[in-house]
N, C-alpha and C positions, 0 to 999 in steps of 0.2 A: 869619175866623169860621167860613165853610164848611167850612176845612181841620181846623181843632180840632175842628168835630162829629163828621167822620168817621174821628178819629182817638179820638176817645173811644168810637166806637163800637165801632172794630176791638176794643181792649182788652177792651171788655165781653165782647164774642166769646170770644177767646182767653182768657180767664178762667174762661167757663163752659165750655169746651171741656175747661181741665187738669184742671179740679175734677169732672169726670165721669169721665176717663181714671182718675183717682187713686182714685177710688169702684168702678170693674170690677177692679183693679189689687188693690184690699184687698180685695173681695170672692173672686177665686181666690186668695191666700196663704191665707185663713184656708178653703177647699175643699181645699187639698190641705194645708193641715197636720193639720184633721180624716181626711183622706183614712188618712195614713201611721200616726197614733195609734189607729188603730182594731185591740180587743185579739183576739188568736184562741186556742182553745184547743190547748193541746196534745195532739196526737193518737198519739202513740210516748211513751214512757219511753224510753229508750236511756242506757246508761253503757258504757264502755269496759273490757273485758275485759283482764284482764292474769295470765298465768300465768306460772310458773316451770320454766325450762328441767329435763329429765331432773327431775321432781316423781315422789316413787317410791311416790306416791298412799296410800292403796289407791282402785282402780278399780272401775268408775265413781263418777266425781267431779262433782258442784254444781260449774257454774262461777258460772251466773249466772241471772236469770228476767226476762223481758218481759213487758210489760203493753200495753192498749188501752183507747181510751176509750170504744169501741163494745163492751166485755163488758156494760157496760147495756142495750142494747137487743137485741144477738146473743149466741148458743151460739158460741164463738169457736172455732177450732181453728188453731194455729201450725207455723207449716214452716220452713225452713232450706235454702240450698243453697252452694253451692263450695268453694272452698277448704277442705279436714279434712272434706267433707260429702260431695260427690257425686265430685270433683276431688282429685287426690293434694296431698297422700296423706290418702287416704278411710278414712274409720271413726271421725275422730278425736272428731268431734261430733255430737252427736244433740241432739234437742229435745222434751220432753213433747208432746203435741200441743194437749190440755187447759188445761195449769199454764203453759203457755213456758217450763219451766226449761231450761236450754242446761245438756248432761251431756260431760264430757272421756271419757274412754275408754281413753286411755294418752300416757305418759310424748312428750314431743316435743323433739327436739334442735335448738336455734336456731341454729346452723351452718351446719343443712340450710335452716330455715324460719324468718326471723327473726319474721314477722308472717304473718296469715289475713285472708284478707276474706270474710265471712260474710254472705250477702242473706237479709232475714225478710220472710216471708207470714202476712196472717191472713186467714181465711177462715170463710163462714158454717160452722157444724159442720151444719147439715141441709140445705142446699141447693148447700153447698160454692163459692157465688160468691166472689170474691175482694171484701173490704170495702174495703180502704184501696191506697194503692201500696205496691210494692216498695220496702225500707229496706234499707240494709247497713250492719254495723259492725264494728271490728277488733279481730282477739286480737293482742296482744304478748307477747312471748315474752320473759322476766325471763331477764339472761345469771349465769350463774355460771362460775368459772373452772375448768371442765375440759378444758382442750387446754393441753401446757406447750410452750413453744416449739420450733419445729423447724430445726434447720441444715441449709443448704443449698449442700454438699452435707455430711454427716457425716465423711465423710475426706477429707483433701487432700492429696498426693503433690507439691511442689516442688524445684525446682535452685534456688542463687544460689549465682552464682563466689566464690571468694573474696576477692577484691579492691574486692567491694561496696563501695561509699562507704556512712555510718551515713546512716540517715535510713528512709526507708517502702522497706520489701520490695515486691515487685513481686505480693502474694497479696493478699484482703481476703476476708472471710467475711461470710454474711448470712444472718438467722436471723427464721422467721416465727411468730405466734403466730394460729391460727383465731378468737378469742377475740372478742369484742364489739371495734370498734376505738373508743378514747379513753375507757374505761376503765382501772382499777388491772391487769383480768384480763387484759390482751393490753399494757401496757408492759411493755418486754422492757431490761434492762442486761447487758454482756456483761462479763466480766473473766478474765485468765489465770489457769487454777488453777494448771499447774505449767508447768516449764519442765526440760531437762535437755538436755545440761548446763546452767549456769545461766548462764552469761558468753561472748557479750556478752547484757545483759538484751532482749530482746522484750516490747512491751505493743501494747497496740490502741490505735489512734483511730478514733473513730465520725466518720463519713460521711455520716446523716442528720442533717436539719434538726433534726428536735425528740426528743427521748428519749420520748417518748409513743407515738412512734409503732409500729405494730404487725410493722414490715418493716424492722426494723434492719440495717445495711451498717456494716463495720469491717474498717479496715485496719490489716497488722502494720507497725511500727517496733522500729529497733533503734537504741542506740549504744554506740560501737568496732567493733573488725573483728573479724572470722573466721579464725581461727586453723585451716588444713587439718593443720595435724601435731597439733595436740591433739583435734580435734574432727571428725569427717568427716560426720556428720549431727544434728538435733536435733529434739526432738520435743516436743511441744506442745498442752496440755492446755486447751483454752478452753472456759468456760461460759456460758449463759446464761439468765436467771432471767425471770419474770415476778413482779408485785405483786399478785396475786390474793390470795384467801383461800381455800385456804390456799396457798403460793407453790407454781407447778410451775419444774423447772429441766431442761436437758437441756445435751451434751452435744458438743464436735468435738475428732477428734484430726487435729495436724497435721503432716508428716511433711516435712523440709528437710534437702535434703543438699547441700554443700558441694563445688562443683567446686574440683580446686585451680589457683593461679595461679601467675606468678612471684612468688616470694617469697626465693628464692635464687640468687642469682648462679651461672653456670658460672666454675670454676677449672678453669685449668690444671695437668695432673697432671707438668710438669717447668719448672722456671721457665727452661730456655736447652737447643736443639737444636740442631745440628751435620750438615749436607748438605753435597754436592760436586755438582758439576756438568761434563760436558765442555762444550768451548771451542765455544759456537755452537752447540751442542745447544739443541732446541725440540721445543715439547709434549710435556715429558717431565715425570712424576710424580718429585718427587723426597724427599719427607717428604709424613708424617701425623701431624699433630697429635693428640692425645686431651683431653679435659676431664672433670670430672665435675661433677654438679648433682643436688643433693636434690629436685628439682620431679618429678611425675609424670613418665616416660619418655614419647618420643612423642609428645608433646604439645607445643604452641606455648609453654609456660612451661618446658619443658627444650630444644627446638631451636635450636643454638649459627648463631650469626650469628659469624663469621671477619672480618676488617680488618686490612689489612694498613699501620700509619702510619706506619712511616719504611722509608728503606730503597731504596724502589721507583718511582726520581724516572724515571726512566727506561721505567717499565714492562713490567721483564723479567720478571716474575713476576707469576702469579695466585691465588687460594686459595677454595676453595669450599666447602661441608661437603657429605659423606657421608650422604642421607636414610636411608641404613641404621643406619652405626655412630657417627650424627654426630660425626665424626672432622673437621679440618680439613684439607684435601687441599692441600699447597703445590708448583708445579708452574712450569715455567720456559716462557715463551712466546716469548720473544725472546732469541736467543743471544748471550753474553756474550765480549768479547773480550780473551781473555787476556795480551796484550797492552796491552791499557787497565787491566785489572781481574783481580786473583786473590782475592780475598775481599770479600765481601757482607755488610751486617750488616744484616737485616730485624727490625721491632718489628712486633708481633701484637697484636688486642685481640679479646676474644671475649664476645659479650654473648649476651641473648636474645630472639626472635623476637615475645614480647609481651612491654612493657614492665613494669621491675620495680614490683612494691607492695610498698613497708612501711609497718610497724604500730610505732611510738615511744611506749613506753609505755601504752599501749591506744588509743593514737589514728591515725590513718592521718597518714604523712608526707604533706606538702607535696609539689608539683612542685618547688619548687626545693632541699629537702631532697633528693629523689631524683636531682639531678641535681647534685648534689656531688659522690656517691658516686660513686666510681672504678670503672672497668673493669679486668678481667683482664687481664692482658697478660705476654708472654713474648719471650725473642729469639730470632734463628735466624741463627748463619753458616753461610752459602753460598760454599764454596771452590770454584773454576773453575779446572780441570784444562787445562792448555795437550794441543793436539794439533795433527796438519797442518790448515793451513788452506788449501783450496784454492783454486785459481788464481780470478781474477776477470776479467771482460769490462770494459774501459773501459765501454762501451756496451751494455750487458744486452740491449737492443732496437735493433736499428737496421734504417734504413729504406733500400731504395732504389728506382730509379725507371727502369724499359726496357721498350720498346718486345715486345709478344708475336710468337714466329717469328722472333726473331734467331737467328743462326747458334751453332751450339756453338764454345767453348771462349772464348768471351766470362768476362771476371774479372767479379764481381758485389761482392766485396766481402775485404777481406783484417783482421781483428780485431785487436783490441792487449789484451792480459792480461798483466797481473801479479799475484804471487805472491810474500808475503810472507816464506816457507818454502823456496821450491826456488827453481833457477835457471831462470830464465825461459827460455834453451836448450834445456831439455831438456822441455817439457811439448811433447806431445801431443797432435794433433786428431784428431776423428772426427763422423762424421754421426749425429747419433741420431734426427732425423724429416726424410726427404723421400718423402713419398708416391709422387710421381709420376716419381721416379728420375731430374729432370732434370740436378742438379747434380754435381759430387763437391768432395769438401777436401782439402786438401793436407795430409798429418799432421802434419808440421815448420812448418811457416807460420801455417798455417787457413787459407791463401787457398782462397775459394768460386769456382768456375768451373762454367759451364752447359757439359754434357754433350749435352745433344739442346734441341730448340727447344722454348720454352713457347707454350703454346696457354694463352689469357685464356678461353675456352671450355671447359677441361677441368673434372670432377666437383672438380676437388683445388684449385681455386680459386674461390675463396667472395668474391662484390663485388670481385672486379679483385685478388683480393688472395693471395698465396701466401706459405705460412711455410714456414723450414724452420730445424730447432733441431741447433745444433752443441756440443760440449763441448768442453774442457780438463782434460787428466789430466795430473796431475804426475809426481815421480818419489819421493813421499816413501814414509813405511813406516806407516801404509797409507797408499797413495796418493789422496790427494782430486780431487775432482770439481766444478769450475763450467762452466756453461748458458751458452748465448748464442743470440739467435732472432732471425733475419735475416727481413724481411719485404719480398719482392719486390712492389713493385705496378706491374701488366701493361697497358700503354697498349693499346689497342683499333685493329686494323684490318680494315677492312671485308671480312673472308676466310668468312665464310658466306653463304649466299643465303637466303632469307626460305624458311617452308614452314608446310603448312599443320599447326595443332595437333589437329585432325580430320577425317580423310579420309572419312566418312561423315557424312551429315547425311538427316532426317527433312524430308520437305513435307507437311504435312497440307493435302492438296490438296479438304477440304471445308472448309478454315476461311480457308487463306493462298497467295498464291504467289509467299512468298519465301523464303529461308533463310538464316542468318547465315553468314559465314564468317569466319573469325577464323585470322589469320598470327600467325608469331612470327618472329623472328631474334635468332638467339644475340649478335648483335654487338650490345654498347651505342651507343644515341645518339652520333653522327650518323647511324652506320652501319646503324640498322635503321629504327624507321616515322617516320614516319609512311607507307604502303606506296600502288602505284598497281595497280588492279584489271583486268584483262582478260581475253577468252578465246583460250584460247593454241590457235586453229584458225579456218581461213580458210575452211570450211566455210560457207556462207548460208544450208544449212538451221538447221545449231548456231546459230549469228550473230542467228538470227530467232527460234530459240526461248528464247533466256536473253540475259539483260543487270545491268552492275552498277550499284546505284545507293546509296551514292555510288561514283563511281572511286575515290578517295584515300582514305585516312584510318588509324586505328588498325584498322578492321576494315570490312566492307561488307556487302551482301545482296544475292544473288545472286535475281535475279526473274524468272521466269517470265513470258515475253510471250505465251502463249498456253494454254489448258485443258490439263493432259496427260492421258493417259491415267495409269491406276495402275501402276508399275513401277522398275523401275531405269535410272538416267538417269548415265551418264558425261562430267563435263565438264571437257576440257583446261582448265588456268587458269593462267594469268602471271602473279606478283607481283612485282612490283620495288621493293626498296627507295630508302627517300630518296636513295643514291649511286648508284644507279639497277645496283646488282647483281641479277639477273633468277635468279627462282625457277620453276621448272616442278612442277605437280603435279598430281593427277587428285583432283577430287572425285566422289564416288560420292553422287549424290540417289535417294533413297526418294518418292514419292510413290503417297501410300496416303489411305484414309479412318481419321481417328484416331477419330472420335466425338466425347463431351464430353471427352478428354483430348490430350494433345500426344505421344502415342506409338501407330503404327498397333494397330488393332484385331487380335486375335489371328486364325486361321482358322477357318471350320467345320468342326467335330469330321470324319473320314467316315468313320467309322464309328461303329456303336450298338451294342450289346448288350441281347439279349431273355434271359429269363425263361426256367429250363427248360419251366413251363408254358405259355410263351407259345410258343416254340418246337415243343414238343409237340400244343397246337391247331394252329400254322400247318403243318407237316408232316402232322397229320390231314386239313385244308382241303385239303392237294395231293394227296392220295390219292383223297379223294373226288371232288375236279374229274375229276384225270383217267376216273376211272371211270364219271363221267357220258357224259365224254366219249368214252370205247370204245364205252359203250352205244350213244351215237347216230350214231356213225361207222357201227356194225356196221348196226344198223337202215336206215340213207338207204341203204348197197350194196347190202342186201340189196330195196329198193325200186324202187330206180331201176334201167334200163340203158341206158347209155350208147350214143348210136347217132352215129356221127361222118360226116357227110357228106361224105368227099373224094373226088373224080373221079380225080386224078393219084394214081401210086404213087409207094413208096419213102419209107414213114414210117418214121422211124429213132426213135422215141421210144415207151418203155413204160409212160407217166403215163397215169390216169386223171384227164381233163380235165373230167369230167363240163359240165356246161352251165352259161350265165351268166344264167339268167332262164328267164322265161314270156315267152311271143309277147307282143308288145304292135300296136300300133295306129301306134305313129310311125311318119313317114317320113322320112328324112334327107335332101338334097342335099351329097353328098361332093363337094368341090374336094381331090384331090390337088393336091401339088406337091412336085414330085422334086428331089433336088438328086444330083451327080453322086456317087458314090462307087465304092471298090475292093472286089469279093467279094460280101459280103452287109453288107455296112455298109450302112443304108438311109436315106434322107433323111428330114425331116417331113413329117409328112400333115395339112394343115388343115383341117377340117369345118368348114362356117359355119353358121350356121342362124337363118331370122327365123319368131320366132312372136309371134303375137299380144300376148303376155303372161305374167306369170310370179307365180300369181296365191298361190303357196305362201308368196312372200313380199312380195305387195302393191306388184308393181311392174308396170306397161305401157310398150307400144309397144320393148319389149325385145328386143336380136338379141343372138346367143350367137357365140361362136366358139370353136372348139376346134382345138388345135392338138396335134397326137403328132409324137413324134420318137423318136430312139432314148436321147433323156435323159428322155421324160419327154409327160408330157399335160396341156393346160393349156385351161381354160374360161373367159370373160371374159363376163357378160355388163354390158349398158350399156342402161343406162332413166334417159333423162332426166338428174336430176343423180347419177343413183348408180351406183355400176360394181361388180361383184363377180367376183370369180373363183378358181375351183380349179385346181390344180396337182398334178399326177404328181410326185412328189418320191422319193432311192429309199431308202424308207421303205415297212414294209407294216401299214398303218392304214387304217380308216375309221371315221369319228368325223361325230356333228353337230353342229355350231356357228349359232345363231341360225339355224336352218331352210337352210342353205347345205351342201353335199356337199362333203367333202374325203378323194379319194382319193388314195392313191400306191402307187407298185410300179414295180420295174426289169425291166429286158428285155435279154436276153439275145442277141449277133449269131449265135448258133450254133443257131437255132431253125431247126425246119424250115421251110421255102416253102410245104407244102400244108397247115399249121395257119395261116400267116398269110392263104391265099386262102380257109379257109373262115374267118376271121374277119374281112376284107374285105367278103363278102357277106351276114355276118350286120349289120353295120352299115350296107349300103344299104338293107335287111331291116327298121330301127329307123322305126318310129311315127313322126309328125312332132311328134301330141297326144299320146306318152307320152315321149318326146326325157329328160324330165326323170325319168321315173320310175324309183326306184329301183334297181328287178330289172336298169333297163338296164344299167345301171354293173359293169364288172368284178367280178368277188368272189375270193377266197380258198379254195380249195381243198387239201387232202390235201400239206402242206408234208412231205417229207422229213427235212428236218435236212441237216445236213452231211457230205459224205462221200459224197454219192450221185454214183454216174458218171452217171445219168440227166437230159438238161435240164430245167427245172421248169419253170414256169410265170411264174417270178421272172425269167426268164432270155429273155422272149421280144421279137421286133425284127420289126420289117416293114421288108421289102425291096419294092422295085422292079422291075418287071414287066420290065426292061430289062436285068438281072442277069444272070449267066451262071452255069448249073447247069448245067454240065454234071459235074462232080467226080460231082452224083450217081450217072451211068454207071460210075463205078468206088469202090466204096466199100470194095473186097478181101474177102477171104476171109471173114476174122472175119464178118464184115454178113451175109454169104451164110448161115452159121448161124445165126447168130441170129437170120436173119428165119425160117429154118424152125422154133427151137424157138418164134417167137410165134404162127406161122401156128396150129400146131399146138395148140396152149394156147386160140388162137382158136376153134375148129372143135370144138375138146372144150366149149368154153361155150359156144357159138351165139352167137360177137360178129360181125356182120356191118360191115364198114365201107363 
């Protein structure tokens, strides 16, 4: 009972629930159907404008007038823009401003402008607000038929061969009309107005879908054939019209010429010819055929095709035609033996090179019609002229087989010929090829016999293999001639020694150090490689510098066991072949710097070439040096005078020595040490010396040593971990290097004794604290040149207090003057010494 309460109750629910839903439900249909039916006024007039194409007015013309529904409450004033207005093509419309009449202007070709879209404004007339929106509407443009259709292209110039098959020609024409399309004014029909000649007929077939349309396409057809003897071109008159009112038509001509084809056979101009041939005669011209053919000359429809069908089972003749006179050229390739054969009867057929067409009553033959039709054809006897026939070799070629460097007068081979015509007694032999002049023949026999010994090595045998071509001459009237070629092949013995194929070879000794070496030997296998590599000297220096690596083989490389220097490098070398026959030869190695390539670098240039102007400064630069240099030469003489300290007489030299410095402050400790010699040859002098330091180039606790000799003068000094030293070299420089002195200069054993003891004492003389400084150091004075008899300064030596001067006591005569013209020279200058 509880359950049915509550179940009548649900219902009552859902009852009152649908029937409200249903009640908001009708309430918005009947809100939005009032919504949609509610009416508005209309605010524009508007009707579509339609005018007529090229209208020849008179202008200005009413087209049309617009209204508002606000000319009630406003002074209205109307405007217009685009298309014929403001937008080309402009001027064509106007518009009252007051009235809204819309005015034409002139004539409009719809070709150009099928349709206008024109946008209207209205506006207050006094305050000029704009009232309503912008509207646009459309002018159409009424067509009439003035464009008559056009061909494209208007003339047309074609070929077709003669031999066309009927059916569609290979042209088609198509013809446009400007005209409104899918109207009467732009459908276009085309048809033949004329034709000439008239046969075979030509008409059109159209190509387009529908004849309505404005772009018609048509193709020519024909049927039967084309006749080139009657007819060589045709021409052809096509029209085509439009449905307009009133109809336009225009016009194509078209213009077909006619290639010609085969259409006639080539005949032979005699139906039987008559040749002779000699007995065995080849590639000989022996007849010429002629034909004629009414087809164009020169051309593939008159070019005669020759065949030869009976006759020529054998193959002794061939026939070709003449591209000049096409003539049929018959000619004998294989000689005929007139003892088999004295007459020939050959059958000819002669066609043409493009096949023929015919036309059977105005219709074109069939293939198998055409190939009924018979060929030309002719005969020809060939009479074969008996003559001598010359001797023949059993054996044309024959082969034999000996050993190379067998002894002369060895048989080689003895031939057998016969000879159809003569008596085999009496024919004749002779040599007619042996190169290398080993053989001779015997005339009466042929027997071949070797004359000197063959060599398998010579230029004149080619792969082991030597020919040599003999003949037979008979005795007849005229005497004939056959060939016969003996072919010697030369067994191989091991009589050459291996050597090298290039006696010079490249080491680019910055990239490799080896080099190929590569043998040959004239002897074939067994007799030459694989080859065994050595060097052919017992030498240990050689031994240590080069080696082969591999020893054996077809070739090896030769390797350098050690840096070489760059030069040329000679190495004996042994090769021995596989039979172990020993080769001796000299290779010549290059080893050079090649760069990035494998062939040494060229030399640097030495010499240059300047400029006449550059020449011409350097030459002015040497004039002006030296002139600096008079200057100051003349200036220091004229400054200084020379004053020379010697005690002991008998100075035998006329140099101004002038002086080697300013005083200084050093003091030296001299350690001579003498060593023994003969005359004035003098030993080395070593000075030692410790100072403090050597502070010119940032070193302490430094000792120096010096050492002269008569090669030379050498400084060492040692601080710590650094050592440096200068050297007398005989060179005359002084140069500074990283703060370090380096002098040189040679000395001379023929110097006097009283320059070297006042230079002895100028160097016990030397500062201890100036040891290093400059001025002390030798210099450079007042050089001569070459050619002076006087010693110079270059030239000078220290001897030995031990020495034996006495030579000075007697210096002869000559001395004894000259010391008076110097004395005397002295005493006029006030040189005192």
């Amino acid at each position: 009972m509880r359950v049915t309460f509550h179940l009548l109750f649900l219902l009552s629910l859902w009852t009152e629930t649908t029937q409200s839903d249903l009640r908001n439900l009708d309430r918005n249909l009947t809100e939005e159907h009032e919504r949609v039916l509610i009416r508005t006024k209309r605010r524009w007039v508007l009707s579509t404008i339609e005018l007529q194409e090229e209208d020849p007015g008179p202008y200005p013309k009413e087209a049309t007038q617009l209204f508002n529904d606000k000319s009630s409450m406003h002074k209205l004033r109307f405007s217009i823009s685009g298309q014929g207005v403001n937008e080309d093509p402009k001027g064509v419309f106007t518009i009252e401003p007051f009235t809204g009449v819309v005015i034409v202007h002139k004539p409009i070709d719809r070709e150009l402008y099928p349709t206008f879209l024109v946008e209207f404004d209205v506006a207050d007339r006094e305050s000029g607000s704009i009232l309503d929106k912008t509207l646009s509407f459309s002018v159409a443009i009424k067509d009439i038929n003035d464009n008559a259709p056009e061909f494209l292209p208007e003339v047309l110039h074609i070929s077709i061969p003669e031999n066309t098959q009927e059916g569609v020609l290979p042209v088609s024409l198509q013809a446009k009309d400007k005209d409104e399309k899918g109207n009467e004014n732009s459908r276009i029909t085309m048809r033949v107005v004329s034709q000439d000649p008239p046969s075979p007929v030509i008409t059109l077939k159209p190509l387009s879908a529908r004849d309505s349309d404005d772009n018609v396409i048509t193709q020519l057809i024909f049927t039967g054939c084309f006749d080139y003897d009657k007819a060589k071109a045709y021409k052809l008159l096509v029209e085509a019209q439009d449905h307009g009112n009133p109809v336009l038509t225009s016009t194509a001509t078209v213009n077909i010429d006619i290639i010609d084809s085969n259409t006639h056979q080539p005949v032979f101009t005699a139906t039987k010819y008559d040749a002779q041939v000699m007995e065995m005669e080849t590639n000989k011209e022996i007849l010429r055929l002629s034909v004629e053919d009414k087809d164009t000359p020169n051309t593939k429809a008159s070019k005669a095709v020759y065949k030869i069908l009976k006759g020529n089972e054998d193959g002794n003749y061939k026939i070709e035609t003449d591209p000049k006179t096409n003539e049929g050229v018959l000619t004998v390739i294989k000689g005929k033996d007139y003892e088999r054969t004295t007459l020939t009867q050959l059958e000819i057929s002669v066609e043409n090179e493009e096949p023929l067409f015919l036309c059977i009553d105005g219709k074109p033959a069939s293939p198998a019609m055409r190939a009924a039709r018979k060929l030309n054809t002719t005969k020809v006897d060939v009479k074969v002229i008996d003559v001598n026939d010359p001797p023949v070799f059993q054996q044309k070629i024959q082969t034999v087989y000996k050993k190379e460097e067998g002894n002369p007068g060895e048989v080689l081979y003895e031939p057998i010929v016969k000879d159809v015509d003569s008596d085999a007694d009496k024919i004749r032999y002779e040599l007619v090829d042996d190169p290398a002049k080993w053989v001779k023949v015997d005339p009466k026999t042929g027997k071949v016999t070797t004359v000197m010994k063959m060599d398998r090595e010579s230029p004149y045998v080619f792969n082991g293999t030597y020919t040599v071509v003999i003949r037979a001459i008979d005795d007849g009237e005229p005497s004939a001639t056959g060939t016969g070629t003996l072919v010697i092949q030369l067994g191989d013995l091991n009589d050459n020694a291996p050597y090298l194929t290039s006696n010079n070879s490249i080491m680019c000794g910055n990239k490799t150090q080896r080099v190929t070496v590569k043998p040959d030997d004239a002897d074939a296998p067994p007799f030459a490689g694989p080859f065994s590599f050595s060097i052919a000297s017992e030498d240990k220096k050689l031994l240590s510098m080069w080696k082969f690596n591999p020893s054996t083989g077809s070739e090896s490389s030769l390797i350098s066991l050690k840096s070489l220097p760059y030069g040329n490098y000679l190495i004996p070398l042994r090769i021995e072949d596989q039979q172990g026959k020993v080769g001796l030869d000299t290779l010549n190695v290059v080893v050079c710097d090649c760069g990035d390539k494998d062939v040494c670098r060229s030399p640097l240039p030495r010499s240059s070439s300047l400029h006449g102007a550059a020449i011409g400064i350097l030459l002015g630069s040497l004039l002006l040096l030296a002139l600096l240099l008079c200057c100051c030469f003349l200036c220091e003489y004229k400054a200084k005078e020379f004053i020379l300290n010697i005690q002991d007489e008998g100075n035998q030299t006329l140099i101004n020595y002038n002086e080697e410095g300013g005083g200084s402050l050093a003091k030296a400790e001299i350690q001579v040490v003498q060593s023994s010699t003969n005359g004035l040859k003098s030993g080395p002098i070593q000075l030692t010396e410790f100072s403090n330091g050597y502070r010119g180039n940032g070193y302490n606790d430094s000792t120096k040593r010096r050492t002269m000799s008569s090669g030379g003068f050498q400084e060492t000094t040692e601080a710590g971990r650094s050592l440096m030293s200068r050297g007398w070299v005989t060179s005359r420089s002084f140069t500074f290097r990283n703060g370090a002195h380096r002098f040189s200069r040679s000395f001379s054993l023929m110097s006097d004794w009283n320059i070297e003891d006042h230079l002895l004492r100028k160097l016990y003389e030397l500062p201890e604290d100036q040891l290093d400084f400059p001025e002390c150091h030798p210099h450079e004075y007042s050089y001569e040149g070459m050619g002076s008899t006087c010693p110079s300064l270059d030239e000078l030596s220290f001897s030995a207090d031990g020495d034996d001067l006495d030579f000075l006591n007697n210096l002869g005569p000559k001395f004894h003057i000259l010391d008076g013209i110097c004395r005397k020279t002295m005493e006029e200058k006030n040189i005192k010494l």
